[in-house]
N, C-alpha and C positions, 0 to 999 in steps of 0.2 A: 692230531690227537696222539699223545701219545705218556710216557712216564716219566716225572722228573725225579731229582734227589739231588743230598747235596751233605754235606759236614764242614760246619769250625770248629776249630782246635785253638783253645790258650796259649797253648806252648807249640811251636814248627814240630812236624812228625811227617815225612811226606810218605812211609810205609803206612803210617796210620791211614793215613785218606787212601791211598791207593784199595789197600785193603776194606774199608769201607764201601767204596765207591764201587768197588768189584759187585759186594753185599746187594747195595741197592738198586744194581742194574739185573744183578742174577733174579730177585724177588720180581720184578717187574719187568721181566722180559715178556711177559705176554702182552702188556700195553704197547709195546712198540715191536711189531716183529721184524720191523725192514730195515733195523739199522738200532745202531748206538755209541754211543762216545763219552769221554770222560775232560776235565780239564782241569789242572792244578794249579793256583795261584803261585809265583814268584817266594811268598813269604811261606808254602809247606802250610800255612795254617790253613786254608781254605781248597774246596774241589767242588767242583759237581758232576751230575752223571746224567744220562738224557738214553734214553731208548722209543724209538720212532717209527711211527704210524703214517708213511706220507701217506698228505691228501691235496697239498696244496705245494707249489712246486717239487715234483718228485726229483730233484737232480740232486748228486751229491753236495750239490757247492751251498743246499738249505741244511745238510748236517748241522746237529747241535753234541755240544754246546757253541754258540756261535761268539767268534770273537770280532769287536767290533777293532776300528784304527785304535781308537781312544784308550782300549785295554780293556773295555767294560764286555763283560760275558754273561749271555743269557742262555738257562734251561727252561722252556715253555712247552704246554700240556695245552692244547686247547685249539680253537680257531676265530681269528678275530675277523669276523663278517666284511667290517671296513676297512681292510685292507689297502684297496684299492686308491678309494678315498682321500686317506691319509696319505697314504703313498706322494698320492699328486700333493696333495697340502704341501709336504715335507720336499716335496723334491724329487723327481724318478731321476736324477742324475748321479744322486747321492747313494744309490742301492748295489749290491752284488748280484742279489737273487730276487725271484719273484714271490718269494715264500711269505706269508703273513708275521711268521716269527719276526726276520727282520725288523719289521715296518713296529712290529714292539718294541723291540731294541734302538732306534732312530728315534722313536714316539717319548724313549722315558730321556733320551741325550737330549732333544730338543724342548720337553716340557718338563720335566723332572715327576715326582711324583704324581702330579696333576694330571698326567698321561694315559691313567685309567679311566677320568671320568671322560675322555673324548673314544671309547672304546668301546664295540659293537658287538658283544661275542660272548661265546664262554670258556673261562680260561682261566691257569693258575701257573704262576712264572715267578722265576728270580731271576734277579740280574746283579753281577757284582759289579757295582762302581768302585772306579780304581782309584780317581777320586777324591771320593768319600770314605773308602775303605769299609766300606759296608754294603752288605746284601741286601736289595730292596724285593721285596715280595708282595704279592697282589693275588688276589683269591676275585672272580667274577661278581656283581650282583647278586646271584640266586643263592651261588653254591654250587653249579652246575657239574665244575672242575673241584677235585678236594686238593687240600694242604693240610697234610699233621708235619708235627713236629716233637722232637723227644729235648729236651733240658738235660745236660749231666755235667758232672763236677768238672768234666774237661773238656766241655763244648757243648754243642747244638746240633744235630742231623736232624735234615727233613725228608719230606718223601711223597708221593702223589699216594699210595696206600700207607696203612699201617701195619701189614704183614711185611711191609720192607724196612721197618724198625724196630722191630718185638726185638731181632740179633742185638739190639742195641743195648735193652733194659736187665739191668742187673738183675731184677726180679720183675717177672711177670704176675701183675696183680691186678684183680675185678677192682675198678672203682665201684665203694658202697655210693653213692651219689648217682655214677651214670646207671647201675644196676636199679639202684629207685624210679630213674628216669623209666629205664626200657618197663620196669612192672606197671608203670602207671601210665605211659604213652609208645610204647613199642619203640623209642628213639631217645636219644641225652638231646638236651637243653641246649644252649651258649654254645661254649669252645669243650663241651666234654665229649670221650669220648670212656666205651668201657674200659678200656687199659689205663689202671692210673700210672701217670708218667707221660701220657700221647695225648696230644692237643690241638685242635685245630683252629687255621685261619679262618676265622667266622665272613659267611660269604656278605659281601660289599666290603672286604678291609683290607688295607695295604698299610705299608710300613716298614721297618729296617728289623733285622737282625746283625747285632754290632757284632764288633771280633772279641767284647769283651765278656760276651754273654747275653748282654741284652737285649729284652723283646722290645720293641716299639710299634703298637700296632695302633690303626684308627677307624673309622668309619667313614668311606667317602660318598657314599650313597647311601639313600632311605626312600622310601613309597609312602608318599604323603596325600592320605584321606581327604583334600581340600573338596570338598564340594560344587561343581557345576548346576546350580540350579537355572542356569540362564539358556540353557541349550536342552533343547527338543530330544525326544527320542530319536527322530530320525538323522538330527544331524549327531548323533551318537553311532546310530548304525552306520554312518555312510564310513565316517572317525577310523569304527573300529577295523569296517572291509577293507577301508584304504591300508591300516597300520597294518594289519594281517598278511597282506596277500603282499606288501612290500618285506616282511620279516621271512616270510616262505621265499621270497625268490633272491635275498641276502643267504641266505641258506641254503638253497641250491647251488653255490660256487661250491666249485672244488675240480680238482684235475682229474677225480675218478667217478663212476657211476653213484647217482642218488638214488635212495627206494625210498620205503616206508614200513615201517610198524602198523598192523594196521586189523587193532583188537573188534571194530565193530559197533564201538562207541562215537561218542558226537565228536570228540576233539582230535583223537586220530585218523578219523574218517576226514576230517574238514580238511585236516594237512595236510593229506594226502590227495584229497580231490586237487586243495589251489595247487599244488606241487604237479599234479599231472596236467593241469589245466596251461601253467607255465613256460612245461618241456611238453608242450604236445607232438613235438615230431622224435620224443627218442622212447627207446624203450623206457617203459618203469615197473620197478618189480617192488610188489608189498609182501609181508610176510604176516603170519597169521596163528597160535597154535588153538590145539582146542583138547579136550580130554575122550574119551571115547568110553564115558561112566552115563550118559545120559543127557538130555536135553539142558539141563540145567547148567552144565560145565562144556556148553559148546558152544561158543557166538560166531562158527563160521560162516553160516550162513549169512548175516549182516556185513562181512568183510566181504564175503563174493558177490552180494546185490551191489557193494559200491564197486569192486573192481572188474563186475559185467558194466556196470553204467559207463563206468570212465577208460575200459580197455587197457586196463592194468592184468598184469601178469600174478598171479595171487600163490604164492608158497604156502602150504597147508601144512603145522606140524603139528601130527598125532604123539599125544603124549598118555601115557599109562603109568600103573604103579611100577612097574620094574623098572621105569628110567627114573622114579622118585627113590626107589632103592640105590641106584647104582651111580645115582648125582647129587643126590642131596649134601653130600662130606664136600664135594668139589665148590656147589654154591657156597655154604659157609665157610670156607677156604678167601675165595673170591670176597666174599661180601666183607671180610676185615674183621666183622661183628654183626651179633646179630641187629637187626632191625626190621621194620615194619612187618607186612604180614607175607603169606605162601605166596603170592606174587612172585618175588623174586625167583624160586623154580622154575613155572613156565617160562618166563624172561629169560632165565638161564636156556632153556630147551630151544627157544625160537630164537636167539641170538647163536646158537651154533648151526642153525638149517642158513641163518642170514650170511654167512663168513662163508657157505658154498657157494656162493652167488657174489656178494660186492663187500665193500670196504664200510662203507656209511649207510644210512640209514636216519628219517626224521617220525619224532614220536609227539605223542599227544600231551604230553606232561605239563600241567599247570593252567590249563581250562577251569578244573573243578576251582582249584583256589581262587583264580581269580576272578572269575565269572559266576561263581557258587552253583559245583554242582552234586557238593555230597546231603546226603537223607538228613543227616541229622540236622541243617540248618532247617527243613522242612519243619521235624520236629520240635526244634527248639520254638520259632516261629509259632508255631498251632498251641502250643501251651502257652509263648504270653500273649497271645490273642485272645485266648478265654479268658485271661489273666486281666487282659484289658478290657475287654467285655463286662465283666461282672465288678471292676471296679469304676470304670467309665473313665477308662485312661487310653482309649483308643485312637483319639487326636493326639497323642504325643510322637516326635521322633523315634520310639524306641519301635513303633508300626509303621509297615510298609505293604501290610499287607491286610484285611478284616477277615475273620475266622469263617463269615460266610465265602468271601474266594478261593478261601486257603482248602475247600471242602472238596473240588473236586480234584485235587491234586494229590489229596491225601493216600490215595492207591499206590501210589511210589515205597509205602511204607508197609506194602504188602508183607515182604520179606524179611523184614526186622521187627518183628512182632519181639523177639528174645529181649532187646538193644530197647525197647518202649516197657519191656516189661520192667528192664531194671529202674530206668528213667525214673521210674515213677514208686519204685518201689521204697524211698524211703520220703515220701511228699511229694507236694507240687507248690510249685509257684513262690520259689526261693528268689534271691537276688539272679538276676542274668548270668551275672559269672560263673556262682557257683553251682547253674543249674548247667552251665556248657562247659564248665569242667568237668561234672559226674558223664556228661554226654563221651567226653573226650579220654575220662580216665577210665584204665581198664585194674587198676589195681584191687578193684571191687571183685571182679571176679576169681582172682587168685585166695580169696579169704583167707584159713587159714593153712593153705599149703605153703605160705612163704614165711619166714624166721626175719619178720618187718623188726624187729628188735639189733639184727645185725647190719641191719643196713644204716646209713645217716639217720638220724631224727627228724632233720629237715624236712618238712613235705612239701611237695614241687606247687603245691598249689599259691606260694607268695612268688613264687616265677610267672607259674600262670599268670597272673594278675598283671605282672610287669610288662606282659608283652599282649595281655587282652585290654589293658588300658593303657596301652603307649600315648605318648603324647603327639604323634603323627597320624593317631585316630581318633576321630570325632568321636566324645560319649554318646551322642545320641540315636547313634546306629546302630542295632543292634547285628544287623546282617555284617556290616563291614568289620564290626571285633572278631566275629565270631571265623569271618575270612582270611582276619590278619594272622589270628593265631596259628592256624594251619598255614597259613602264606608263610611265617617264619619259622617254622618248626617242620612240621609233616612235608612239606613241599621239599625241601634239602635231603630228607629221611628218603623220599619217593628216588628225588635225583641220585643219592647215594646209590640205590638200588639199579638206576638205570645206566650210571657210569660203569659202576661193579660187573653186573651183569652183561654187557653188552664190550669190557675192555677186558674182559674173562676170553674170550673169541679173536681179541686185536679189533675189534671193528666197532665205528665211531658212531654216537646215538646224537641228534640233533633235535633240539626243544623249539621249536619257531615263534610257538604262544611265548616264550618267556623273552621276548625281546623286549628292555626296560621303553621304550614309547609306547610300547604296546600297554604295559602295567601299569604306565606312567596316568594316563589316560584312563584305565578301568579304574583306577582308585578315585579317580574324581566323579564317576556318575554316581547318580543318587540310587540307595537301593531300591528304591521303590520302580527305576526302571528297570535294574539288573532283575528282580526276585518279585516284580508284578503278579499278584496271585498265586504267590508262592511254586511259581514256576522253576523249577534246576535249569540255569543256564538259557535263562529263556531271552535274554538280547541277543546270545550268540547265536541261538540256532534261528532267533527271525530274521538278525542281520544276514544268516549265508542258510537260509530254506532251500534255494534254488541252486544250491551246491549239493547236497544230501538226500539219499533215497526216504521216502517218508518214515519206510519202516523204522529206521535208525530217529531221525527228527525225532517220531513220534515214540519215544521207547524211554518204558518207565518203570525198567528191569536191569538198568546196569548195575551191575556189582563187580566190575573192577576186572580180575582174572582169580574166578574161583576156581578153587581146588578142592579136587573131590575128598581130600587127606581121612575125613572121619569117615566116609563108607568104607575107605581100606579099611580103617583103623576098627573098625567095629565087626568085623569075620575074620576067621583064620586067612594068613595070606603073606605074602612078603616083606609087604609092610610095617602089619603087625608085630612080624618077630623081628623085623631087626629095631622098631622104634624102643620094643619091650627088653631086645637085648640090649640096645647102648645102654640102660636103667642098671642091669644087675652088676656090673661090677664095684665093687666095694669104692671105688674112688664116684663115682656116679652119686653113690646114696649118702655121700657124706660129704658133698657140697652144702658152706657157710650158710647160703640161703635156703636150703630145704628145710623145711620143718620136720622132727623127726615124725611125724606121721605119714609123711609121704606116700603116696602110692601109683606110682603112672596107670598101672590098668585103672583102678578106682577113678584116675583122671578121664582115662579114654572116655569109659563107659559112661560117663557124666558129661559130656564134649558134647553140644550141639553139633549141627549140622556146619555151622559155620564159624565156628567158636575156634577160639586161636589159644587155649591154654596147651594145649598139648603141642603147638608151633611152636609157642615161646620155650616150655623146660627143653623139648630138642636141641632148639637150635645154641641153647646155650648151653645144652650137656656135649655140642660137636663140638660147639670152640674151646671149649675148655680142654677138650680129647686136645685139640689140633692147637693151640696156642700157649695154654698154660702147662698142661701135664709132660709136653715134652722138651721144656724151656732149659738150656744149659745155662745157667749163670757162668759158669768160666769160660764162655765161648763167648759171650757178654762183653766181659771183663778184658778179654784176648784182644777186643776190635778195639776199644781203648787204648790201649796197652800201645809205649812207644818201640 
């Protein structure tokens, strides 16, 4: 794990790259704190720069940038599981070191391109072939690992963040596009990101960037919906335990101590059980945070019933409003931009208790998407079940579930009474899509606080469309569109969040659910086995019951890692005033997208319990403090400059 970066230049300039290359290692010196290097191609036009996180051969002779006989040089951010594997494939005669890196750099001389899709892991690298004269770039499956990238009239720089390129951009500007995106799904679309000018490699895509400027990117992976109707449920369950519990213990390699994250819910719980189940003769440490506001913002107790059962060591971090005061500027520092919801705080709080202890760390992330286990598939489901009910279209594909089984499930949706009121507030029983877009779009709730006139015209809703009716999903599903959609959007949004937050500390977050055989295989059962009676994630918790304390199995109260922000927000108190103060200075109240009616307290005081408008203007009045307002364009201009 660790930070890459890298610049071409048109014309030779080797001050220019040195000087850059300084830029992109200084920015991202917290992803790598054990080391770093730089490396400048022969022709002055080309460098990159590597700052490093060992986890997997800790010797110097795995330093990057690593230069191969052949002249080809790779910067790589990530860990590739199969390692080993390959290794032997390729030859153990052929190697320097025992580092994963290597075994990327042999991988892309012996297969060229193609090299990614024999690849186990998650991860985002360039290599310059010497060649081809071109830098080949590759970004993981998920997303897991990020690549941006800036475009300018005298080259290309890229970088693992994009606070390691803002020095680059002559002017710092909100994309109106990505800013449409964040108001209507808390995260950009495609390759956008907020900063227009910064772009990223969309996760499953490699490709070249030439010495002449150009991009050449592609798609070499996709998750294809193909249907398994020939196979049982139970040889589903055996499928999935098998694929599982080999991706957890691909994941336990490394040369340093493994833990776990280990919020309380069913998919961190799970990985953490097979993980300890694995390495039953070493130590293992979980870590935990929780709030100390009341019952509702604590799920300790569920993380200590699994790590009394399994004789884990359990780190407990209490968190309060004064650490939300006195971190909050740091998270959206860290996070690049803003994106999804207050999540990302605690994650911030419990990845710094985790760096006093170990280096790594495996988390739950990508259960719900691919196993469906958020509410609102719930919800969407119970209304076309009525739908189909009273038209008499409940034999069709678009059910997997009948409104009488879906009945006693429905208490899941105890706590989003707010989220069913809106649902429903302007009709029912529209087309699927545009009923699980209103589910999904939050742009409803900003009414008329936002200056929607200044943003694109465009509305995200013919994207939506584009990737809730992709052509690698069956139309007749309706659980599986509604999964894909979050599967390619939210789920990258989440990993942004868990890369950020946990490479904020130097210390590496591991995904085990997101190993592609693993996904490869949930896209192919049918939903009617996944979502049986409108159950959240109910193949995964029957396939591994006899993994999990009941109370967790049986729990039908998760909401992710709440944060108590509106009980501060609503009494005098710390948080209050400093949310109230970032509002009052004159650059705050005359941001493009505010409406001149504006009001933050008016906002608070109108903020549900769990309502994220008051999330979203914060987080986007810090970045704009921390990225735009104090942007030098001739210090820009300077790193260009021959």
């Amino acid at each position: 794990m660790c930070g890459i970066g890298g610049q071409i230049l048109l014309q030779p300039a080797r001050r220019v790259l040195e000087k850059s290359l300084d830029v992109l290692i200084a920015r991202q010196r917290h992803r790598g704190p054990d080391g770093e290097g730089t490396w400048i191609g022969a022709s002055n036009r080309i460098g990159l720069a590597h700052v490093r996180l060992s986890i997997i051969d800790l010797s110097d002779s795995a330093a990057q940038p690593m230069v191969s006989e052949t002249g080809n040089v790779i910067c790589h951010n990530g860990e590739l599981y199969n390692y080993k594997e390959l290794r032997a494939d390729i030859g153990a005669a052929n190697f320097r070191t025992t580092s994963d890196t290597e075994v990327v750099l042999r991988a892309y001389e012996r297969w060229g391109a193609d090299c990614v899709k024999r690849f186990r892991g998650m991860f985002a690298f360039a290599i310059w072939d010497e060649k081809k004269q071109a830098l080949f770039v590759a970004r993981d499956r998920f997303g897991i690992k990020p690549f941006y990238f800036h475009r300018h009239a005298k080259g290309l720089v890229f970088s693992s963040e994009m606070k390691a390129l803002t020095p680059f951009l002559t002017d710092v500007i909100t994309s109106h596009a990505g800013l449409r995106d964040y108001f209507s799904f808390q995260f950009c679309l495609g390759d956008r990101t907020l900063f227009d000018g910064i772009e990223q490699v969309q996760p499953g895509h490699c490709g070249y960037f030439h010495m002449d400027g150009r991009v050449e990117l592609h798609k070499y992976w996709e998750v294809y919906y193909e249907l398994d109707w020939e196979h049982t449920e139970s040889f589903f369950m055996g499928k999935v335990r098998e694929l599982l519990l080999d991706s957890v213990d691909f994941h336990l390699r490394a040369d340093v101590e493994v833990g776990a994250y280990l919020s309380g819910g069913v998919d961190s719980s799970l990985v953490a059980a097979l993980a300890r189940d694995l390495r039953p003769e070493q130590r293992f440490q979980a870590f935990n945070g929780r709030f100390l506001d009341g019952q509702a913002y604590d799920e300790s107790h569920y993380a200590q019933a699994l790590a009394d059962r399994c004789g884990m060591e359990l780190h407990i971090t209490d968190i309060d409003e004064d650490d939300f005061v006195d971190n909050i500027g740091n998270v959206i520092y860290h996070l690049d931009q803003p994106v999804a919801g207050p999540g990302s705080f605690p994650q911030f709080m419990v990845a710094k208790t985790v760096r006093q202890h170990l280096k790594v760390v495996l988390g739950g992330q990508g259960g719900d998407e691919i196993f469906g286990g958020y509410t609102r598939y719930l919800l969407a489901y119970f209304e076309q079940c009525v739908k189909g009910a009273i038209n008499g279209t409940m034999s069709s594909g678009n059910f997997v579930v009948t409104y009488e089984s879906i009945i006693p499930n429905l208490r899941t949706l105890e706590q989003y009474k707010p989220l069913i009121q809106e649902f429903w507030r302007e009709g029912i029983f529209d087309e699927r899509d545009k009923r699980y877009f209103r589910l999904v779009n939050r742009s409803n709730n900003f009414g008329d606080l936002i200056r929607w006139d200044a943003l694109t015209a465009e509305s995200p809703f013919s994207e939506f469309q584009n990737i809730y009716w992709a052509d690698n999903v069956g139309k007749e599903s309706y659980f599986d569109s509604m999964t894909h959609f979050d599967f390619k959007t939210l789920l990258p949004a989440l990993l942004h969040v868990e890369d950020r937050m946990s490479m904020a500390h130097g210390i590496e977050s591991r995904v085990p659910l997101l190993d592609h055989g693993l996904v490869e295989l949930a896209a192919t059962i049918p939903a009617n086995i996944k979502f049986q009676n409108g159950e959240l994630k109910r193949l995964l918790r029957n396939t591994f019951q006899d993994k999990l304390p009941s109370e967790i199995l049986g729990r039908k109260d998760k909401m992710g890692f709440p944060v108590p922000l509106q009980k501060w927000l609503s009494s005098p108190g710390r948080a209050r005033e400093f949310v109230l103060d970032t509002f009052r200075t004159g650059a705050a109240r005359d941001r493009f997208y505010l409406a001149p009616n504006f009001d933050l307290e008016q906002v608070i005081n109108a903020e549900s319990q769990f309502g994220r408008n008051v999330w979203a203007f914060l987080c986007l009045e810090l970045w704009q403090n921390q990225f735009h307002d104090v942007h030098d364009s001739a210090k820009a201009e300077a790193l260009w400059a021959a």
